[in-house]
C-alpha positions, 0 to 999 in steps of 0.5 A: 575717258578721263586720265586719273593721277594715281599712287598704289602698291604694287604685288611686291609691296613698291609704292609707285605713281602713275597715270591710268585712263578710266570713265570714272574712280571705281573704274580705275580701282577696277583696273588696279585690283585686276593688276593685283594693285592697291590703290592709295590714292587717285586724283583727276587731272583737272581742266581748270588748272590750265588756265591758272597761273601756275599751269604746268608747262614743257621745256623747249626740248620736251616739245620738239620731241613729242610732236616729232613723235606725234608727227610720224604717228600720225604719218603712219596712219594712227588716229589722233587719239591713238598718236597721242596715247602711243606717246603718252606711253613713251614717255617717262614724265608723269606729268608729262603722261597725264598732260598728254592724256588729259589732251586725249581724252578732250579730243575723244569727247569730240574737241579739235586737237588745236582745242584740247591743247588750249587747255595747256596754254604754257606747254603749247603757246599761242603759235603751236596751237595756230599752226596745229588749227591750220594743219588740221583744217589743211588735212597735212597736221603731220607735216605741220607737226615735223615744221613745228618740230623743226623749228622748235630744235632750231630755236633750241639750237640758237639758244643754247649756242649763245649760252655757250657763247656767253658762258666763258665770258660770264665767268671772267667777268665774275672772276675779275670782280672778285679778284679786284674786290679781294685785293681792294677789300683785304690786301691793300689795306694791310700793306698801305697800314705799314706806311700810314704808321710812319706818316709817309705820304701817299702818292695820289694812286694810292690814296685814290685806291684807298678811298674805294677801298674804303667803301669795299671794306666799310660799305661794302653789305649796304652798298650791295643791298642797294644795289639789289634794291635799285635792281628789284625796282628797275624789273618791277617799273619795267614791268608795268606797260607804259614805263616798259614801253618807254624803255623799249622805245629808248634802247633802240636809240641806243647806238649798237645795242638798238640795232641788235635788238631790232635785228634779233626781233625782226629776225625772230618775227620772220622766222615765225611769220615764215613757219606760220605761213608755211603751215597754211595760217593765213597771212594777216593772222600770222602776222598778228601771232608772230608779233606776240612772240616779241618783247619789245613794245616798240618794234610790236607797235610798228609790226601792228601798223603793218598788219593792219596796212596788209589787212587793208590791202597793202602788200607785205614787202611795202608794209614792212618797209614802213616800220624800218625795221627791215633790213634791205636784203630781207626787203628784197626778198620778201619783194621778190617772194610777193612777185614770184608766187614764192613767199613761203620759201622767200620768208624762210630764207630770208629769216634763215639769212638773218639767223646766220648773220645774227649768231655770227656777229653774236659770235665776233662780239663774244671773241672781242670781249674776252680779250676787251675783259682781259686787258680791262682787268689787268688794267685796274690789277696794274693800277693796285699794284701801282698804288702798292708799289709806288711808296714802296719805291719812295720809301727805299728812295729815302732811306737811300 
């Protein structure tokens, strides 16, 4: 069967869209005029779409939610193909519903569920779909289900916790630079002009403060526009894979922002490592997928290293050690889970570890920058109300 997107009139007259299974059109017309519903128009959901650039795709949260739904289905004993239709059901989405049917029927016509949700590369990427594989060939696809659930909320958590963390400082930023451009841009030119009239001469403040507010007021839209244009240039160079990869290679020399970002990489690169091994994906396999989770090119080129180190014997701990990218607590423990039998369990603590500390320096550095912003800003508004006071003040002493 094969899931037909439809619109039709219902009894009352309603126009509605909804997703219906049927072998073929005339048995979907069948169906509606059974329900006393006219068809307007139908459309099957084509396959070859998955693969196109514009494939639909599911947010993080969608995702967590449909496969915990899927998973305590498929716990309670419901074939595949019926978890997947009680949860089409459930669902609200259209396109969220005729996602999962089209899934369905792949599976109904004899395909894996692994196989069937290759068919949506963006809604279930490469490491979903490794752990499904791994579940099914396992006999345990619920339990890998809840893990892929887990982590799928956890990740969500982590994300939204740095948003809210970066928000208020976002917005004094925004607000800073507003402020100062508003009183470089309109106010201090009108104050300033009183004193030119009178030939009086400026302090260097003020003349300096001038300057800049030329720029504001009179190249203010080109210097902007370039600003955009260089921006546009930047993304699109870093964009190809040897300028990207150079870059990538030079800001993990950058002092503090590398090591961050070496951390954040590791840190999500164990955590996936962890979940993959957990769910029964061998080892060098889920080395390889939780490398293509990764950004930077450079931390990506000393993880393969490693992967092909393990693939020729090497221990993961040893492996790891070469690329110095770990840090030592990680090492220990993930030498410790080699020699106890443990890795699993090791590789999900250590990767837990990290994402404490991670959200926890994240958080130290947001509550330090929002004093930094502060006192950053009532310096540069200090130094205006200088360069406006200042002759002013010279004024008044003159006239006494």
């Amino acid at each position: 069967m094969a899931a037909f997107e439809c619109e039709f009139l219902e009894a009352n007259g309603r126009r509605k869209k909804g997703v219906i299974e049927g072998d073929s059109e005339r048995h979907v017309r069948q169906i509606l005029r059974e329900q006393g519903k006219v068809l307007l128009s139908i459309q099957e959901g084509k396959e070859k779409q998955a693969n196109h650039f514009f494939s639909p795709g599911i947010n993080i949260k969608e995702r967590a939610l449909l496969t915990r739904q899927l998973a305590t289905l498929i716990d309670a004993g419901l074939p595949i193909e019926e978890a997947l239709q009680g949860v089409a059901q459930q669902t609200s989405k259209t396109r969220l519903r005729s996602m999962l049917l089209s899934v369905r029927a792949k599976v109904l016509e004899g395909h894996s569920l692994a196989q069937a949700l290759a068919s949506y590369p963006k809604a279930f990427p490469v490491l979903f779909r490794a752990s499904v594989e791994a579940g099914e060939q396992s006999g345990h696809l619920h339990a890998v289900l809840m893990q892929l659930a887990d982590y799928s909320e956890r990740q969500r958590h982590n994300s939204q916790k740095i948003q809210m963390a970066m928000m208020y400082p976002a917005i004094l930023t925004i607000v800073a630079i507003s402020i100062v451009v508003f009183l470089l841009g309109s106010v201090m030119p009108d104050i300033v002009q009183v004193f030119d009239r009178q030939d009086a001469e400026l302090p260097s403040i003020t003349q300096f403060m001038l300057i800049i507010s030329g720029l504001i007021t009179n190249y203010g839209g080109i210097t902007l526009l370039a600003l955009i244009a260089v921006l546009s240039g930047y993304i699109w160079l870093v964009s190809r894979p040897k300028p990207k990869a150079k870059k990538d290679r030079l800001i993990l020399t950058v002092p503090g922002l590398g090591n961050f970002i070496r951390t954040a990489q590791i840190t999500r690169y164990i955590s996936t490592l962890a979940m993959l091994s957990s769910s029964g994906v061998p080892l060098v396999e889920g080395m390889k997928i939780a490398a293509q989770v990764l950004e930077n090119e450079e931390v990506k080129k000393r993880l393969a290293q490693s992967e092909q180190d393990v693939r020729q014997g090497t221990n993961l701990g040893t492996a790891l050690e070469k690329t110095k990218l770990l840090p030592p607590m990680m090492l220990q423990l993930i030498y410790s889970g080699e020699r106890s039998g443990e890795l699993d369990q090791m590789l999900t603590r250590a990767a837990r570890q990290q994402e404490d500390d991670t959200n926890a320096w994240i958080g130290t550095l947001v509550s330090l920058f929002e004093p930094l912003m502060l006192l950053v800003m009532g310096g540069v508004v200090m130094m205006i109300v200088m360069a406006i006071l200042l002759p002013i003040m010279n004024m008044n002493q003159l006239l006494n």
